[in-house]
Biopython code that builds the backbone (N, CA, C, O; Angstrom):
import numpy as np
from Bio.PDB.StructureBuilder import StructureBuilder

atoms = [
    (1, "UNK", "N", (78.582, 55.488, -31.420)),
    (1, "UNK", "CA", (78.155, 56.776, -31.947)),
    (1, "UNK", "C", (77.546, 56.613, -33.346)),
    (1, "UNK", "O", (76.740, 57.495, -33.640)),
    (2, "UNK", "N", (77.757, 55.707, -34.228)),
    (2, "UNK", "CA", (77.815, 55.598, -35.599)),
    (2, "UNK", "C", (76.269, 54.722, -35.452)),
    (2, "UNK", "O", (75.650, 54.830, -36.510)),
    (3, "UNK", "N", (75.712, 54.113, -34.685)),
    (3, "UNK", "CA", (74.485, 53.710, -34.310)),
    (3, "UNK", "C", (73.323, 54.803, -34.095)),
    (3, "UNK", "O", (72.143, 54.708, -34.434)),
    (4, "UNK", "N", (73.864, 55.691, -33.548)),
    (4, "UNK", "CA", (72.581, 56.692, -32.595)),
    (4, "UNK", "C", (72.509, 57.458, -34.531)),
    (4, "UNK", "O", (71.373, 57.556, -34.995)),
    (5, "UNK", "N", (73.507, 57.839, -35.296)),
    (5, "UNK", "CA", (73.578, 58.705, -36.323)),
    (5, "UNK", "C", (73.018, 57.978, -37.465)),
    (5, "UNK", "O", (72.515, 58.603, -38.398)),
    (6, "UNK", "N", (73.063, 56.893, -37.456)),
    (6, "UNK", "CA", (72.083, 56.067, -37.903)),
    (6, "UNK", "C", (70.597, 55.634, -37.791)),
    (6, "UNK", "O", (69.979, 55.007, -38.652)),
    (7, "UNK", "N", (70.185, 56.005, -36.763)),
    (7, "UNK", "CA", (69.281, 55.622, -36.161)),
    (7, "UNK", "C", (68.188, 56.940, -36.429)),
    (7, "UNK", "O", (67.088, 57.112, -36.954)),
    (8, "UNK", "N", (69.165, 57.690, -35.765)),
    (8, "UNK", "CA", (68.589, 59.600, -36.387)),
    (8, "UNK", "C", (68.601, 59.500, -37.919)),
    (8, "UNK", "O", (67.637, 60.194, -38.244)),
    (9, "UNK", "N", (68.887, 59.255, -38.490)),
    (9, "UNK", "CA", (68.683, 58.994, -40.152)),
    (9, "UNK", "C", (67.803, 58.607, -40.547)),
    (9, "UNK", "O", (67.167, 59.308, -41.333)),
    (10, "UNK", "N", (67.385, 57.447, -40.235)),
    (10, "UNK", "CA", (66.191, 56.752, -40.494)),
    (10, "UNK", "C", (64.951, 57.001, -40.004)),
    (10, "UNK", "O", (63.917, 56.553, -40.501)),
    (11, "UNK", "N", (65.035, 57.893, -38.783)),
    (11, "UNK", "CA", (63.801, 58.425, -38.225)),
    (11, "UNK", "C", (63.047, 59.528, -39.251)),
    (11, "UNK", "O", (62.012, 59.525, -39.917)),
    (12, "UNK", "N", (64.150, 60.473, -39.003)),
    (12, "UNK", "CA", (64.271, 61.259, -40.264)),
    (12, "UNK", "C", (63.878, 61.304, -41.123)),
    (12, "UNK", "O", (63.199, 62.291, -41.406)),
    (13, "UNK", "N", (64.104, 60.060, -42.234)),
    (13, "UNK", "CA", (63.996, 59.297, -43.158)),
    (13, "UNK", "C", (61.957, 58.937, -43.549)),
    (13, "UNK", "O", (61.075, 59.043, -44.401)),
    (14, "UNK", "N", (62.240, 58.522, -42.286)),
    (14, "UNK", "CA", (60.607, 58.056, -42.219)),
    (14, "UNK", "C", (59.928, 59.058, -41.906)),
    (14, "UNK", "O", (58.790, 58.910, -42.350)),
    (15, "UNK", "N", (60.040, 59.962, -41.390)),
    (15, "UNK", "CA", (59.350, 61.811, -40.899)),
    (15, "UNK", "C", (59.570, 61.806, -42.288)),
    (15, "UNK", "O", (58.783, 60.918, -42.618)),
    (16, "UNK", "N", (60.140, 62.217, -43.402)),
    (16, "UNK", "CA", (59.783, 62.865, -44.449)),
    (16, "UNK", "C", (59.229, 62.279, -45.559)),
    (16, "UNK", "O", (58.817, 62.948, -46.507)),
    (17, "UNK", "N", (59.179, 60.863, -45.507)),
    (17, "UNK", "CA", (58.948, 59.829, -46.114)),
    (17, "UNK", "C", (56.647, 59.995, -46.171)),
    (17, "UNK", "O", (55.758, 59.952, -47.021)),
    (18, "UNK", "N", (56.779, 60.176, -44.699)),
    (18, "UNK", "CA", (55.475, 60.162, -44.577)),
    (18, "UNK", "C", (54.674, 61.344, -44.892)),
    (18, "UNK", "O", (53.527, 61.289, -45.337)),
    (19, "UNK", "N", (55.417, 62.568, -44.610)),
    (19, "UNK", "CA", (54.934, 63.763, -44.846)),
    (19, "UNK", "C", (54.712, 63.272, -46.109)),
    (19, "UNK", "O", (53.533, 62.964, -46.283)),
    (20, "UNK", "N", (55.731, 63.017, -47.439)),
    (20, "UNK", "CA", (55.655, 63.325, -48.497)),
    (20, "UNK", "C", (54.317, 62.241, -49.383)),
    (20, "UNK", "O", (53.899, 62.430, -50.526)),
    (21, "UNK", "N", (53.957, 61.312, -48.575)),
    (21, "UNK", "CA", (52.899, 60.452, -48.925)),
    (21, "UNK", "C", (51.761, 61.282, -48.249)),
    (21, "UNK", "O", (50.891, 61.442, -49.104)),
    (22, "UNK", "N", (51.514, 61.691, -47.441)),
    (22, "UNK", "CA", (50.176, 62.456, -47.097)),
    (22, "UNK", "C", (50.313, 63.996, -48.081)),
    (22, "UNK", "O", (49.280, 64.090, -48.744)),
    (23, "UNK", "N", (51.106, 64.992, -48.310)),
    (23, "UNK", "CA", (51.225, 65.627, -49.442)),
    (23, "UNK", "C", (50.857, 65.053, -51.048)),
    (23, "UNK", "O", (50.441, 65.750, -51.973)),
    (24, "UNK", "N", (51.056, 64.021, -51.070)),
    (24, "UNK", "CA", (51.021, 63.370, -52.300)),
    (24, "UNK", "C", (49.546, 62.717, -52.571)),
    (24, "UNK", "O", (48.843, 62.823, -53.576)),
    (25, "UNK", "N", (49.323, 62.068, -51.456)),
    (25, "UNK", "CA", (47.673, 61.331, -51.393)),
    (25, "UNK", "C", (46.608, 61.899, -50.689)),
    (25, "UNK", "O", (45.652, 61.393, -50.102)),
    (26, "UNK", "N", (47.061, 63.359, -50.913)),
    (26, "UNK", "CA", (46.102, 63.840, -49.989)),
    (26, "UNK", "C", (44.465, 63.923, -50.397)),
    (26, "UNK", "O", (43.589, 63.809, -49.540)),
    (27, "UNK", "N", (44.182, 64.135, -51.805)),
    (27, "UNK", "CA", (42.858, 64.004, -51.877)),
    (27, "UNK", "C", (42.329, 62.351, -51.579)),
    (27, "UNK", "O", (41.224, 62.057, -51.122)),
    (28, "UNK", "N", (42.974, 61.773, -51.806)),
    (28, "UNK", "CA", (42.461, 59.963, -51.458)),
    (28, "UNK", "C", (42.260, 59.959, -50.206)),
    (28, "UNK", "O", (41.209, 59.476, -49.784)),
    (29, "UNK", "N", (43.367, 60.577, -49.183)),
    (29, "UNK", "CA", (43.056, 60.227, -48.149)),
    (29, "UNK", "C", (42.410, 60.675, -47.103)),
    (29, "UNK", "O", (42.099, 59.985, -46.133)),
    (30, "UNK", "N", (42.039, 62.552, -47.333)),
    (30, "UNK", "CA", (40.896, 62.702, -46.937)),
    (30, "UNK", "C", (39.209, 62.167, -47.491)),
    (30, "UNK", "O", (38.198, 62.377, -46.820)),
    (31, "UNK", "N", (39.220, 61.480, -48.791)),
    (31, "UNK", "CA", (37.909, 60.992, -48.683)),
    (31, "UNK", "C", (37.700, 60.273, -47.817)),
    (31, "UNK", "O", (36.604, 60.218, -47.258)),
    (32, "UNK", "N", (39.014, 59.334, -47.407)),
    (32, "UNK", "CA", (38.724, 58.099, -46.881)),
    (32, "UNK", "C", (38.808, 58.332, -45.210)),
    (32, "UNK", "O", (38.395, 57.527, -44.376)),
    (33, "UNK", "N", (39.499, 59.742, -44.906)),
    (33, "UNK", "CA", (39.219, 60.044, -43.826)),
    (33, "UNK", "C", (37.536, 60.578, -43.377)),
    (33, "UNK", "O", (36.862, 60.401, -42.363)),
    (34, "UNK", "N", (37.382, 61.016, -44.169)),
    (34, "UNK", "CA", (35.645, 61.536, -44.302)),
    (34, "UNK", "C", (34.972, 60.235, -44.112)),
    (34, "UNK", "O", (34.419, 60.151, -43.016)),
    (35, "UNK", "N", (34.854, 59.082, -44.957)),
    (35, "UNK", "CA", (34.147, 58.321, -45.087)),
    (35, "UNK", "C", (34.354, 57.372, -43.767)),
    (35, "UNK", "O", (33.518, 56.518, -43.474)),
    (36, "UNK", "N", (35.384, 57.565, -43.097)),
    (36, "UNK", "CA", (35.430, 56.633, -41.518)),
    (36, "UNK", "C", (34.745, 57.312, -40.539)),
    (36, "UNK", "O", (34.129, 56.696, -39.670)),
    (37, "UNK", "N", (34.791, 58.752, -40.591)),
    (37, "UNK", "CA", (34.085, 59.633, -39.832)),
    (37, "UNK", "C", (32.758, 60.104, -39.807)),
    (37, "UNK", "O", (31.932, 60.755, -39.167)),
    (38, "UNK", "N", (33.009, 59.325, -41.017)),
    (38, "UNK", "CA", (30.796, 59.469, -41.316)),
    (38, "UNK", "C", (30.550, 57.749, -40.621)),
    (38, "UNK", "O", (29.505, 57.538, -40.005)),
    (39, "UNK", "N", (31.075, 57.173, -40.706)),
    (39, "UNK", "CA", (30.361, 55.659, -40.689)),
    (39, "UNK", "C", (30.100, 55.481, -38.929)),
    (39, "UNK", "O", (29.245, 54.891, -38.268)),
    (40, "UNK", "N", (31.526, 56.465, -38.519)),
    (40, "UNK", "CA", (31.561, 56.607, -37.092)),
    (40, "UNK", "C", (30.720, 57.298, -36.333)),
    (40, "UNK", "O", (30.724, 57.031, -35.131)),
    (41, "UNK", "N", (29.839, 58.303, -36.817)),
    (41, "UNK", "CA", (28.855, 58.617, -36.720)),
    (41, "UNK", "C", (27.490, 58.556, -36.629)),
    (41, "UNK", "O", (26.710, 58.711, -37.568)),
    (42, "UNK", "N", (27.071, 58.214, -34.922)),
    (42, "UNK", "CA", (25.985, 57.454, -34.617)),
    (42, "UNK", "C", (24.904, 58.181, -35.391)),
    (42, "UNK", "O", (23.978, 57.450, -35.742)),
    (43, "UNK", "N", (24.800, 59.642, -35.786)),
    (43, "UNK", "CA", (23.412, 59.976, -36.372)),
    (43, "UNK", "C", (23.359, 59.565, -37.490)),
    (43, "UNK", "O", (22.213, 59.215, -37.772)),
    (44, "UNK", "N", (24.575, 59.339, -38.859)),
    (44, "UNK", "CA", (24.085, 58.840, -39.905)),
    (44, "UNK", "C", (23.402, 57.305, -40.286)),
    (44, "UNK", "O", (23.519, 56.217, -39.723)),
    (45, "UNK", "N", (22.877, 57.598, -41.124)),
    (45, "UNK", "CA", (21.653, 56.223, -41.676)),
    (45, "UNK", "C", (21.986, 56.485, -42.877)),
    (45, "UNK", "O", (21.622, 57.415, -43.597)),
    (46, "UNK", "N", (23.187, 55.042, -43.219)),
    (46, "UNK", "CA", (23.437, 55.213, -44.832)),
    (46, "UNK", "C", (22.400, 54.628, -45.843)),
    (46, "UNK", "O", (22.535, 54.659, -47.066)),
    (47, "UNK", "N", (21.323, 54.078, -45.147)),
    (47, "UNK", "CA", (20.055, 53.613, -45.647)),
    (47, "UNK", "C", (19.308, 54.474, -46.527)),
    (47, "UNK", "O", (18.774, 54.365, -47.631)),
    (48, "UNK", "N", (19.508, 55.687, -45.346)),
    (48, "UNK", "CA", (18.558, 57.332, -45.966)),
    (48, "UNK", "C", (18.795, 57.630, -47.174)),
    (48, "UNK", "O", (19.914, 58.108, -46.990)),
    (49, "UNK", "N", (18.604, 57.740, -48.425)),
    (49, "UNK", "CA", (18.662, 58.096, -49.533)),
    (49, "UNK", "C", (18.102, 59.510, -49.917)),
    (49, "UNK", "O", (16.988, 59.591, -50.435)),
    (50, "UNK", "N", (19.014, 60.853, -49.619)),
    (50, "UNK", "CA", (18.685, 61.789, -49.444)),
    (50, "UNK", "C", (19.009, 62.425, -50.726)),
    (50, "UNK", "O", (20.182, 62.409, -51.099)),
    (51, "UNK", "N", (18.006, 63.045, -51.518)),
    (51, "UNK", "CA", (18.371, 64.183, -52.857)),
    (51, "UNK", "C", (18.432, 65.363, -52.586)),
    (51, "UNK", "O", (17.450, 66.104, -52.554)),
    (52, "UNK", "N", (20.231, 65.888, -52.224)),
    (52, "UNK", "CA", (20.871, 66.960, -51.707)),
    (52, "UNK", "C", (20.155, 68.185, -52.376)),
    (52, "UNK", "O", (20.115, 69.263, -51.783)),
    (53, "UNK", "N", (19.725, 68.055, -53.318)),
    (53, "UNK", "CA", (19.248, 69.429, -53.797)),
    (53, "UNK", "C", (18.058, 69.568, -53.716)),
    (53, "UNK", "O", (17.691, 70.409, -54.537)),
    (54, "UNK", "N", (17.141, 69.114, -53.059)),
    (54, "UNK", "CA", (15.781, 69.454, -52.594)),
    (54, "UNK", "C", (15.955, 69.045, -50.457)),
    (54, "UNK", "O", (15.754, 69.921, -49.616)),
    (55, "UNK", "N", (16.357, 67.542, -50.095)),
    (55, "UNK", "CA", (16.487, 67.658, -49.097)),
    (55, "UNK", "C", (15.417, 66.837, -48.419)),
    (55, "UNK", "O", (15.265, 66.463, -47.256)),
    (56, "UNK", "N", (14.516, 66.633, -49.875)),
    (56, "UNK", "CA", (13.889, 65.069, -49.574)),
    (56, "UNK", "C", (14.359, 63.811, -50.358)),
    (56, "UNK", "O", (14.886, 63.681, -51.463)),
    (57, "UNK", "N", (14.006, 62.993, -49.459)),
    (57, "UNK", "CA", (14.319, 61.277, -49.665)),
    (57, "UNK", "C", (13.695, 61.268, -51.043)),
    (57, "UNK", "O", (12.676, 61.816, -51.464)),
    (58, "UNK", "N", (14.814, 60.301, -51.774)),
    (58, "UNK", "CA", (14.898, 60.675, -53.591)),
    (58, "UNK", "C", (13.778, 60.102, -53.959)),
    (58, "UNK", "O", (13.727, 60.257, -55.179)),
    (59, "UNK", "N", (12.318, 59.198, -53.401)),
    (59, "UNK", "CA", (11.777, 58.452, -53.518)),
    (59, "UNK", "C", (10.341, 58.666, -53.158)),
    (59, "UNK", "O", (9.523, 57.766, -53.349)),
    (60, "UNK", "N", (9.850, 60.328, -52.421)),
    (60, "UNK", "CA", (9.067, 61.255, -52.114)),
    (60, "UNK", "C", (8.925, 62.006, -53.206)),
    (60, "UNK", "O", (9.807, 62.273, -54.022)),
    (61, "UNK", "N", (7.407, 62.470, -53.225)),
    (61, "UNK", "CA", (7.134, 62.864, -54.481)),
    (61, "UNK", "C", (7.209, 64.590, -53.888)),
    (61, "UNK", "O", (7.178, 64.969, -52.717)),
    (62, "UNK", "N", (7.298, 65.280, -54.939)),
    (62, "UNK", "CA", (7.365, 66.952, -54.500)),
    (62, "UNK", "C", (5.741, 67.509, -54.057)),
    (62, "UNK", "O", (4.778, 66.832, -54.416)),
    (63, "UNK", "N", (5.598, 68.393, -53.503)),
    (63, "UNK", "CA", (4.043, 68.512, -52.837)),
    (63, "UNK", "C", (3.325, 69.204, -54.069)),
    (63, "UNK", "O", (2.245, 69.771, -53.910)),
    (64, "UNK", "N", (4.075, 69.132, -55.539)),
    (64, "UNK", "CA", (2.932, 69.597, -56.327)),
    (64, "UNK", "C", (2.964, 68.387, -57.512)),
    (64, "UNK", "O", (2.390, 68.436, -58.600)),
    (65, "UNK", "N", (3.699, 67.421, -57.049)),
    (65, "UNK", "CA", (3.294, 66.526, -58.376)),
    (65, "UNK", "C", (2.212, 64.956, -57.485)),
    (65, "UNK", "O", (2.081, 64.413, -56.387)),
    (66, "UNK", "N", (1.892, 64.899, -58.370)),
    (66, "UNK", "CA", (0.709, 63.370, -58.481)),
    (66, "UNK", "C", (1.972, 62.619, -57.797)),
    (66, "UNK", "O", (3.091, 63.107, -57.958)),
    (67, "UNK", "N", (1.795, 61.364, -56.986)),
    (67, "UNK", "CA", (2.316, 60.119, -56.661)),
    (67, "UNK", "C", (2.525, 59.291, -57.950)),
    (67, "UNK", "O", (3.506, 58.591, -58.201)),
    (68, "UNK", "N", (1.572, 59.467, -58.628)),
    (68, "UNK", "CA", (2.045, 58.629, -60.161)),
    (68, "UNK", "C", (2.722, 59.118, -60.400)),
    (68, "UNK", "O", (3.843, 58.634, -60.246)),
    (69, "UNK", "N", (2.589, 60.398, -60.941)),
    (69, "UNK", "CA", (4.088, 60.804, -61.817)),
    (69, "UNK", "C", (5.594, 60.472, -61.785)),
    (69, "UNK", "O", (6.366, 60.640, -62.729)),
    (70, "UNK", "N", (5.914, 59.969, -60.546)),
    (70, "UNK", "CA", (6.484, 59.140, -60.417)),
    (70, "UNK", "C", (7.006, 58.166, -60.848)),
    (70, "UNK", "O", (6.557, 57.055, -60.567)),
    (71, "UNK", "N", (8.186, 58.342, -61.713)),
    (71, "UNK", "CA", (8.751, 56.980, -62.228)),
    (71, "UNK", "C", (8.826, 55.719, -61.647)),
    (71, "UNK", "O", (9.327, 55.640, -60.525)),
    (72, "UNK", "N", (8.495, 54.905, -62.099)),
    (72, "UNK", "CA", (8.998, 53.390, -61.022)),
    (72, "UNK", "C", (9.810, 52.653, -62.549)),
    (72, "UNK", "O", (9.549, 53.059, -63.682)),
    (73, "UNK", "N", (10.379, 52.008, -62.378)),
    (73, "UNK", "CA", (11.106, 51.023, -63.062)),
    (73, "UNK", "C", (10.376, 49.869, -63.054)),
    (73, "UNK", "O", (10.137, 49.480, -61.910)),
    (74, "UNK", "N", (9.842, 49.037, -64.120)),
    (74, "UNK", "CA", (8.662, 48.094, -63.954)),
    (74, "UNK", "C", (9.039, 47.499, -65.547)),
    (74, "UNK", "O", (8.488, 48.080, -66.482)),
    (75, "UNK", "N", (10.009, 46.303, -65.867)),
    (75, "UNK", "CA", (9.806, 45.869, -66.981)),
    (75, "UNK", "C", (8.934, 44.294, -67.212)),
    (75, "UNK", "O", (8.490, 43.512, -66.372)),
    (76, "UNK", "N", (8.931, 44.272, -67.968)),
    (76, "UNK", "CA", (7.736, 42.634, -68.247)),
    (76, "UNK", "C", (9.140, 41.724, -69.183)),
    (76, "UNK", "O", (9.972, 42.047, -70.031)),
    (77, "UNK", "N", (8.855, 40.736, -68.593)),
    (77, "UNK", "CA", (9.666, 39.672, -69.351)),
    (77, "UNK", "C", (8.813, 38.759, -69.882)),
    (77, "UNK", "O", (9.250, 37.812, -70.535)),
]
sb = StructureBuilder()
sb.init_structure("model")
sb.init_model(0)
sb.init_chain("A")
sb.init_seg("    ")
for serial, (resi, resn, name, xyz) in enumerate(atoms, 1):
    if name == "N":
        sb.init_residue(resn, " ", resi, " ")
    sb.init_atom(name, np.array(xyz, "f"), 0.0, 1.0, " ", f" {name:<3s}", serial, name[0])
structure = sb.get_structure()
């Protein structure tokens, strides 16, 4: 008997043990739940380099500026 009451203890034990780590890590571990569920995701292309606040690729120029205007990064050594 002193086995099974033991046994129920530790189950127990570990049921609240875990709750209290997912309560506790919960913002960590939904990023990291997000970030498995994006990777798992046949439509994303983490290649795409998308600028959320317009909705074009960060590297497209806007339809009223010049292609030059365009910064490029270009130093001379």
């Amino acid at each position: 008997m002193g086995a099974l009451v033991t046994a129920a203890i530790a189950i127990v034990g570990l049921i609240l043990g875990w709750v209290a780590i997912e309560m506790a890590c919960k913002p960590c571990l939904e990023a990291g739940r997000n970030a498995i569920d994006r990777s798992l995701d046949p439509n994303y292309d983490p290649d795409e380099n998308i600028d959320r606040s317009s909705g074009l690729p960060a590297y497209q120029a806007l339809p009223d500026q010049e292609p030059s205007s365009i910064s490029t990064a270009t130093t001379k050594i």
